[in-house]
N, C-alpha and C positions, 0 to 999 in steps of 0.2 A: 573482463569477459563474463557472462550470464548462459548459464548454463541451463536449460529448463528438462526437469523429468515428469513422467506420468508415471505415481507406482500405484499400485492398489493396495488399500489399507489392511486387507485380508492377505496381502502373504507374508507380513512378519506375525512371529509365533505371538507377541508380547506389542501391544499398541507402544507408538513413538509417537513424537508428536516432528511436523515438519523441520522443526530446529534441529531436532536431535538426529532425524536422517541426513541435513545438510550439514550436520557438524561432521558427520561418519564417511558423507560421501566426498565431502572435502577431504579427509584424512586417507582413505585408502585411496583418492586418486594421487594424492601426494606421494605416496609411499610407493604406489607401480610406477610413478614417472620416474621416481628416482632410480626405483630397480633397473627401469629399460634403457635408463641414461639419458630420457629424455629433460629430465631438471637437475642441475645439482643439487648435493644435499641440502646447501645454505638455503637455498631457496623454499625448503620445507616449512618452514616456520611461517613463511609469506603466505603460501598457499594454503597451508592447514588450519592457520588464524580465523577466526571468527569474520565475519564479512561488518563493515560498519554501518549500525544500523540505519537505515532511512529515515531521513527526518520528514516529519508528520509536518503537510502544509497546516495552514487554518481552514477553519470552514468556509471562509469567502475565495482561497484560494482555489478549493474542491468545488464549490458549486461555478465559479468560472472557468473552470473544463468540460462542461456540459453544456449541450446545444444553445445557439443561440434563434431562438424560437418564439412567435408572438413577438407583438406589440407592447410596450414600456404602458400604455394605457389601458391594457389586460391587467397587467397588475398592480394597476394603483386604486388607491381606497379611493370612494369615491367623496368629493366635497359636499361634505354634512353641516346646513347651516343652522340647524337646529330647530325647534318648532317655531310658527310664526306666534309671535305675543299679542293676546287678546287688548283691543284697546278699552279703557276704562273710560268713562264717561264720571269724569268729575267737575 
């Protein structure tokens, strides 16, 4: 389950950084679920645990999530034959 918050940076007294608020907010929802009997205990460790972190695609991976837009002959170099070669008269 993914849980998403919007906090403002200006109401804790002392800057966090987002890890440290989702490690916190992990922790005290753990600890009210249990109080309310909504989780058992065992199950705190699950929940309070660190989330596992996202593996980082590649960069061909990330750029093919993005539009697919234009023509394949927009972005190709164009055929450079190089200059014509003077002829010599020998």
């Amino acid at each position: 389950m993914r849980i998403i918050m919007e906090i403002r940076e200006d109401a804790f007294r002392t800057p966090k950084t987002s890890r440290q608020i989702e490690d916190e907010m992990r922790q005290a929802a753990a600890v009210f679920w249990v109080a309310r009997g909504d989780v058992a205990p065992e199950a705190v460790n699950d929940i309070a645990a660190p989330a596992a972190p996202e593996k980082e695609g590649t960069l061909y991976e990330l750029l093919m999530q993005g539009p697919n837009v234009g023509n394949d002959a927009d972005f190709e170099r164009p055929a450079e034959h190089g200059r014509e070669l003077p002829e010599w008269n020998t």
